[in-house]
C-alpha positions as CSV (number, residue, x, y, z in Angstrom):
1,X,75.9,-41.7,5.5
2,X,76.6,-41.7,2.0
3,X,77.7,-44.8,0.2
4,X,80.8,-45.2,-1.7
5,X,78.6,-45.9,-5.2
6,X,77.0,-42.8,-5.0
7,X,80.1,-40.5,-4.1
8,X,81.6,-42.4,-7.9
9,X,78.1,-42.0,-9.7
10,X,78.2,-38.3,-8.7
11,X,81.6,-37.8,-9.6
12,X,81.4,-39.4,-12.7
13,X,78.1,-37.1,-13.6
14,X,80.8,-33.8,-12.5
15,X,83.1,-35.5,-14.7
16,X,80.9,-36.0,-18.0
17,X,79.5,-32.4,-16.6
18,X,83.0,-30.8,-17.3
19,X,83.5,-32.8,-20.5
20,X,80.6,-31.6,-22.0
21,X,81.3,-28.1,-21.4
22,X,85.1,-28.6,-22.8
23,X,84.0,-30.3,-26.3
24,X,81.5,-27.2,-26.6
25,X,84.3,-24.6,-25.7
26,X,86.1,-26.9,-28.2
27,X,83.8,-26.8,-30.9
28,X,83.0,-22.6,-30.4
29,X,86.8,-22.1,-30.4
30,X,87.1,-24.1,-33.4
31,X,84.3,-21.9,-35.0
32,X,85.8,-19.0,-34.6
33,X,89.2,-20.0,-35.9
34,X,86.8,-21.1,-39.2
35,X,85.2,-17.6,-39.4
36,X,88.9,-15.6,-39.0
37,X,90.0,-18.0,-41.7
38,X,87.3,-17.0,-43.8
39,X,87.9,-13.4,-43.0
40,X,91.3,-13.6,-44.0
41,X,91.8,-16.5,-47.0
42,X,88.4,-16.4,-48.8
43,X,88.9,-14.0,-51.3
44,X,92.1,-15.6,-51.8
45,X,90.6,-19.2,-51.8
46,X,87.7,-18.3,-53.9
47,X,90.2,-16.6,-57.0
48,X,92.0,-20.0,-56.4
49,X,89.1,-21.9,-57.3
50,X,87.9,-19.8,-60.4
51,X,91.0,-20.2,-62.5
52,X,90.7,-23.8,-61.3
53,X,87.1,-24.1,-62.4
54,X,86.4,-21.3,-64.7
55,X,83.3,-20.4,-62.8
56,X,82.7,-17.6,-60.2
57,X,79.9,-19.3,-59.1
58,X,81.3,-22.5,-59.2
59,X,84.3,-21.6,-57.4
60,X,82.0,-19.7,-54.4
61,X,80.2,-23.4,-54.1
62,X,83.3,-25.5,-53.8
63,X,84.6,-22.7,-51.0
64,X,81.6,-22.9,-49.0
65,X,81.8,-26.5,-49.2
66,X,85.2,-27.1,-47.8
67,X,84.6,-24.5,-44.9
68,X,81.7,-26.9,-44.4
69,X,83.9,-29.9,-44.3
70,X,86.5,-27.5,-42.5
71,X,83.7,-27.5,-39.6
72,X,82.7,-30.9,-39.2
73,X,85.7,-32.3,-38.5
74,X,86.0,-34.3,-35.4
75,X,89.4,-33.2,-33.6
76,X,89.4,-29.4,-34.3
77,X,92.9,-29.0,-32.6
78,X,94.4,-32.0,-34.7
79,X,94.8,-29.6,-37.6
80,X,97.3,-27.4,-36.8
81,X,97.8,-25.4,-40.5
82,X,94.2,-24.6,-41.0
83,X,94.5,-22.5,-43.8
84,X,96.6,-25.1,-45.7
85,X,93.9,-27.9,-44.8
86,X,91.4,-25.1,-46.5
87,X,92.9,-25.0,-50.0
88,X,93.8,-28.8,-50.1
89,X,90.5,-29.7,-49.6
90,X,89.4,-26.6,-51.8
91,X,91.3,-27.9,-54.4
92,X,90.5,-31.9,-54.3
93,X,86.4,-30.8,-54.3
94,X,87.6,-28.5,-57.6
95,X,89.2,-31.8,-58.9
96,X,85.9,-33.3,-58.3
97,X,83.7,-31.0,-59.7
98,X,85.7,-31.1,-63.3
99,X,85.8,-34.7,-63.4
100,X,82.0,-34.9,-63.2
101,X,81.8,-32.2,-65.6
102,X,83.7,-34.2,-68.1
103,X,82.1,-37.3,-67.4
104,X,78.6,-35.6,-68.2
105,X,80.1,-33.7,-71.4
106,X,81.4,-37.5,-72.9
107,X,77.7,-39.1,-71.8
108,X,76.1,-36.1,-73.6
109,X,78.0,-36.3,-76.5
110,X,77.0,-40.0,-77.1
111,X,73.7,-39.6,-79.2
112,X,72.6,-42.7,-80.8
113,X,70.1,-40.6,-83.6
114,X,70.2,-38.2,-85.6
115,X,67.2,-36.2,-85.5
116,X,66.4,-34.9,-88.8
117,X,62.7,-34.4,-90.0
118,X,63.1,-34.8,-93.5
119,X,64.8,-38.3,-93.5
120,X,64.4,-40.7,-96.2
121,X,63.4,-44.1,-96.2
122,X,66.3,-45.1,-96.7
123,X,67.4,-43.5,-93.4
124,X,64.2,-44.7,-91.4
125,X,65.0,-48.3,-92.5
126,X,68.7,-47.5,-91.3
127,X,67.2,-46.3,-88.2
128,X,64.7,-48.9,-86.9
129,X,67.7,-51.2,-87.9
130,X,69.6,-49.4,-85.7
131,X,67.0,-49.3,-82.9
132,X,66.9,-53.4,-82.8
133,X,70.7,-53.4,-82.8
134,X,70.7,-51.0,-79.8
135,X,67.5,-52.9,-78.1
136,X,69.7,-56.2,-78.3
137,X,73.0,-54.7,-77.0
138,X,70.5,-53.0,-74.3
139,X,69.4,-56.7,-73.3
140,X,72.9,-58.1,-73.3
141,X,73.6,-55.4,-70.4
142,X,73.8,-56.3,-67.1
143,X,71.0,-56.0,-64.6
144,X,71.9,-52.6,-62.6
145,X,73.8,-51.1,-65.6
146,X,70.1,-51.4,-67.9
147,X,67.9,-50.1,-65.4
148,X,70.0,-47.9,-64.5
149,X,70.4,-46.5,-68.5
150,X,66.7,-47.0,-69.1
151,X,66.1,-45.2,-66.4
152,X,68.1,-42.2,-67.0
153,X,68.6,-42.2,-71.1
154,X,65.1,-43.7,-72.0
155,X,62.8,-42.5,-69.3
156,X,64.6,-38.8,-68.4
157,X,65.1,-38.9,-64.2
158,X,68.3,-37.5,-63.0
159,X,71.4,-39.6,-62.1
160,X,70.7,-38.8,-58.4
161,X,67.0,-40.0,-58.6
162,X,68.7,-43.8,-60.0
163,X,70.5,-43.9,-57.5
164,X,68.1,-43.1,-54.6
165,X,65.9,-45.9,-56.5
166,X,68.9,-48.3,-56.7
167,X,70.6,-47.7,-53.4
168,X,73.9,-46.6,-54.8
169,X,76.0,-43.7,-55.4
170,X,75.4,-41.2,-57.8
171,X,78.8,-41.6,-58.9
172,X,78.3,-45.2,-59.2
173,X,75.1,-44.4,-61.2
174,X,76.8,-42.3,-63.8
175,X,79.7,-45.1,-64.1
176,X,76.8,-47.4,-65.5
177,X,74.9,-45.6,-67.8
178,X,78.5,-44.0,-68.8
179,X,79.0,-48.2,-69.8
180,X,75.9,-49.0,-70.9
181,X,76.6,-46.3,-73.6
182,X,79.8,-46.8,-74.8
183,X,78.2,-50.5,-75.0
184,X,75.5,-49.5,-77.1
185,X,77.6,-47.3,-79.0
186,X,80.1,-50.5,-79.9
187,X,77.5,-52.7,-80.9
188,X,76.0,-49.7,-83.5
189,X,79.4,-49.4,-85.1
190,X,79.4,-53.4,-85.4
191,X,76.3,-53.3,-86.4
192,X,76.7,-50.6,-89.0
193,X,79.4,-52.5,-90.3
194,X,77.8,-55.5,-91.4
């Protein structure tokens, strides 16, 4: 005779049985509503993105991106105007993309030297001048935002390489050494005016 626990613990294994096979009829159905939406808004969707971003290639990134995020999501069926979902998120990864791009364009800009060959004296006084004003205002930064400059201005590894190294964000990363050199930058122009 069977006991009452094992007619519940073989129910319950039917039970997760059938759920189981639900999420994964879930999840292919919500694959193929991804792939007709590619089919039918990605030409659409990626001409979107290039007079967002300028960039073909750029704009063929941030699509397959967001049909990336488009598939991970966790409740397939909660999302019930797919293709708008598709361009918001299209356009906020767009937004993104040219907000880095700026940051990196103001960081670049910021050089501390010039570098011509046939300087004077004059100008090579000026500049080792200017090197102990930048090494002071380098020691008055705080501890995460100079290693995180030295690291990437001084010593040449990537924004994502300081932040693997520093356990941050890359985002957070850039923020620092984005600091660090408008710091640096203020103390020159002090500096220079003395």
């Amino acid at each position: 005779m069977r006991q009452a626990s094992d007619w519940y613990r073989d129910s319950d294994a039917g039970q997760e049985a059938s759920a189981s096979l639900d999420r994964e009829a879930a999840q292919r159905d919500h694959g193929r509503r991804i792939a007709e939406l590619f089919e039918s808004h990605n030409r659409a969707l990626t001409r979107f993105l290039t007079a967002r971003l300028k960039s073909s290639q750029d704009a063929k990134e941030v699509a397959q991106e967001a049909y990336i995020r488009m598939l991970q999501l966790n409740a397939p069926g909660g999302v019930s105007y797919l293709r708008a979902f598709l361009f918001k998120t299209a356009a906020n990864l767009a937004a993104d993309r040219l907000k880095s791009a700026a940051r990196r364009e103001r960081i670049d800009e910021l050089n501390f030297f010039d570098s011509d060959s046939t300087a004077s004296a004059e100008s090579c006084v000026a500049a080792v001048q200017e090197l102990g004003v930048l090494l002071e205002a380098v020691e008055l930064l705080p501890a995460k935002c100079r290693y995180a400059f030295l690291m990437h201005r001084f010593y040449g590894y990537e924004l994502a390489e300081v932040a693997q190294s520093m356990g941050l964000s890359e985002r957070m990363v850039r923020l620092y050494v984005e600091r660090a050199i408008l710091f640096c930058r203020e103390r020159l122009l002090l500096g220079a005016r003395r």
